[in-house]
N, C-alpha and C positions, 0 to 999 in steps of 0.2 A: 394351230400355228400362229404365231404373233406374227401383224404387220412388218413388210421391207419397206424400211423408213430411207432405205437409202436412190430407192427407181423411182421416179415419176408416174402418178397416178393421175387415171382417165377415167372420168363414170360417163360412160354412151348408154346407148337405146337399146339395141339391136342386142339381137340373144347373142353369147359367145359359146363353143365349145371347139372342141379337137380341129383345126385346120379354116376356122372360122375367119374369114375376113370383114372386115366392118370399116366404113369409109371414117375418115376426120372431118367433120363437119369443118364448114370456113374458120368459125374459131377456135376448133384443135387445131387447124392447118396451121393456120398462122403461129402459134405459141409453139405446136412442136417445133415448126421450119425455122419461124424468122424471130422468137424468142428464145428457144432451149438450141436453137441450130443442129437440131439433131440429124441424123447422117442414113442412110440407108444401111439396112440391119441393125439399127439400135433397136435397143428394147425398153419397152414400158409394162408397168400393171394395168389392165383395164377393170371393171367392174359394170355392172347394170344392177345390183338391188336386187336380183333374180337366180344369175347362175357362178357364184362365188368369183374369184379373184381369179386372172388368167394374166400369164406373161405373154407378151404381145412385141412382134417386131415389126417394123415400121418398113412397108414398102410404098416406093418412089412411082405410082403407077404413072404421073406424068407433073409437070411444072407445078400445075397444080392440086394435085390430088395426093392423096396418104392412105394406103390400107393400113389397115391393123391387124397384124394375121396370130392369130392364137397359137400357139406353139407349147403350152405344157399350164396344167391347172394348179395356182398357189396353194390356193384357201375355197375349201369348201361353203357353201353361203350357210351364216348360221341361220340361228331361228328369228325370226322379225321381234325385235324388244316389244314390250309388253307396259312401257313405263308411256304413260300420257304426260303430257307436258300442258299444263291450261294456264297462259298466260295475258294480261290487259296491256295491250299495245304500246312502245314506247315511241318515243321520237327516231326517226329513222335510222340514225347512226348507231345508237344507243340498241336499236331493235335489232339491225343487223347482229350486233354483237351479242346480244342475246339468243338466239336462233341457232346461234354458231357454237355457243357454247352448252344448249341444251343437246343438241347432236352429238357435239363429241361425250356428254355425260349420259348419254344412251336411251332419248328419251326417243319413242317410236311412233310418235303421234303430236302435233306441233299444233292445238286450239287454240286460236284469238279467240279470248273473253270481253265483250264491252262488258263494264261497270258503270259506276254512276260517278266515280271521280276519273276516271279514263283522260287522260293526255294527248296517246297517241291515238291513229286509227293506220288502219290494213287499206294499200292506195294500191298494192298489186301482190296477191297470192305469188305470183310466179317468179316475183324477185326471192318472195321470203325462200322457196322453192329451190333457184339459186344459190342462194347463203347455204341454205342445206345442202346443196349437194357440194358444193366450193369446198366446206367445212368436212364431209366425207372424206373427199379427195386428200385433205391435209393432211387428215387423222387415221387414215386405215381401218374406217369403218365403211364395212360391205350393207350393211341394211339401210337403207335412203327413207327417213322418216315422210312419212304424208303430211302436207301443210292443210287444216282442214278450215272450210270458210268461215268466217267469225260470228257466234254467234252471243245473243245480250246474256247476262248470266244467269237469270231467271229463267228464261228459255230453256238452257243447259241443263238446270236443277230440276228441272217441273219433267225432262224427259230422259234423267240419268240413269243408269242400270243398276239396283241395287248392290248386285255383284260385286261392285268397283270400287275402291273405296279411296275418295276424297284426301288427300292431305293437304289441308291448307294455312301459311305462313301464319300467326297473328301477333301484329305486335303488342296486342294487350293480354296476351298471354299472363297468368300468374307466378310463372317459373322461369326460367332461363334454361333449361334443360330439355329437348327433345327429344332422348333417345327412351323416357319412359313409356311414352303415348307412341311412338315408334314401333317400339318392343312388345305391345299391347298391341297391336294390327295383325289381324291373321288371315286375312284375305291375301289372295297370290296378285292381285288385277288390283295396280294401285296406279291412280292420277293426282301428280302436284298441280296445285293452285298456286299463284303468285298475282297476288290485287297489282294496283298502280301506283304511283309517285304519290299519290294523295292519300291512298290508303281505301280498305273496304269501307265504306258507307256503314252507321250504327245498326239500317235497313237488311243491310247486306250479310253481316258479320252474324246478325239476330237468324237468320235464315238459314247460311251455313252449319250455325251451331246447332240448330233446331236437328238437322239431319243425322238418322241413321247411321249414313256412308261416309260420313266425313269425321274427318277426327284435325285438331286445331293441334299446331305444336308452336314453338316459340324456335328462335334463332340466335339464342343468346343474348348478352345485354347491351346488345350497339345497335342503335338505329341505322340497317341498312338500306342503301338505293335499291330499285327492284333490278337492275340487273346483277348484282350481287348480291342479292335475296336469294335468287333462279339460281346461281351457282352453288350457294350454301347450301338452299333446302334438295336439290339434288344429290349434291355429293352424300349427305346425312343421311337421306333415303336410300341411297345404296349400298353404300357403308351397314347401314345398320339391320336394313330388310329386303336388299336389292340384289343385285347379280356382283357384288364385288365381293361377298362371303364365300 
């Protein structure tokens, strides 16, 4: 069943099922009461990453407080995506909105990569954490991707699982066309790469290509920013070998 894009969505903690009540933390409180003004017996979608979508009606347990009481189940929880997301940190603004948009393009696993031309750095997990689950709430995505701690990309490489297989952006590709190297992938356990503003290191690039697991594709013929890299090379990855066939 496709997301109701028309109820307001809430990702809590606490398990939900049949008659289930779960409190508003201070900052649901506030946005359902004194933002959305909502009323006693309105109803919201809730979620947790665990036990699918629940409609949920809102009681008044006192001035300050808000149950959530589960009242009939939307959406079954699907399967946790499968797609890694390995990206080198941008400038904060710039990384929010990256973050945001690998969630909603279905990526189920959220690695900061240092490189050796890297920009940005990771100042707090639990924001990026945030942005993901913000980005859930907008988009009608029940699976809450994990933000995993950043590690160098050597690191990465020297203890990557053969199984899994690498695609990563290059702008020195020979072609403009990615869906043949694409199309050529037959591993199910695929992870996007996306270098920094500077681009992969000649170190870097030599070492990706070296590998097995990874296969290089290109992005067509426009020099793009990395956070509209991260959008391209994912949509293309799904489109072509991902969950949108």
């Amino acid at each position: 069943m496709r997301a109701n894009y028309r109820m307001q969505r809430l990702h809590v903690e606490a398990a939900l099922g049949p008659e289930t009540a779960v409190e508003a933390n201070p900052e649901q409180f506030n946005y359902l009461a004194n933002v959305l003004r909502l009323v006693e017996g309105a109803e919201i979608l809730v979620f947790n990453g665990r036990d699918g979508e629940w409609k949920a009606r809102l009681t008044f347990a006192s001035r300050k407080k808000i149950l959530l009481v589960c009242v009939e189940q939307i959406r079954l929880q699907p399967a946790d995506c499968d797609l890694h997301f390995l990206f080198a940190p941008l400038k904060v603004g710039r990384m929010d909105y990256l973050v945001q948009k690998a969630v909603e393009m279905g990526a189920g696993l959220l690695q900061p990569v240092m490189t050796q031309h890297v920009q940005g750095k990771i100042t707090s997990l639990e924001r990026l954490q945030a942005n993901a689950i913000e980005a859930a709430e907008q988009c009608g995505v029940l699976a809450i991707p994990k933000v995993a701690p950043p590690q160098k990309l050597k690191d990465l490489l020297e203890r990557w699982p053969a199984e899994r297989r690498i695609i990563f952006c290059d702008e020195d590709s020979e072609t403009q066309n990615p869906l043949p190297a694409l199309n050529a992938i037959k591993e199910r356990s695929l992870a996007v790469l996306i270098g920094p503003e500077g681009g992969f290191s000649d170190e870097e690039r030599a070492v990706l290509r070296s590998l097995p697991c990874v296969t290089a594709i290109p992005l067509g013929p426009r020099i793009l920013r990395a956070d509209t890299a991260a959008v391209a090379a994912l949509a293309v990855v799904q489109a072509a070998i991902g969950d949108w066939r």
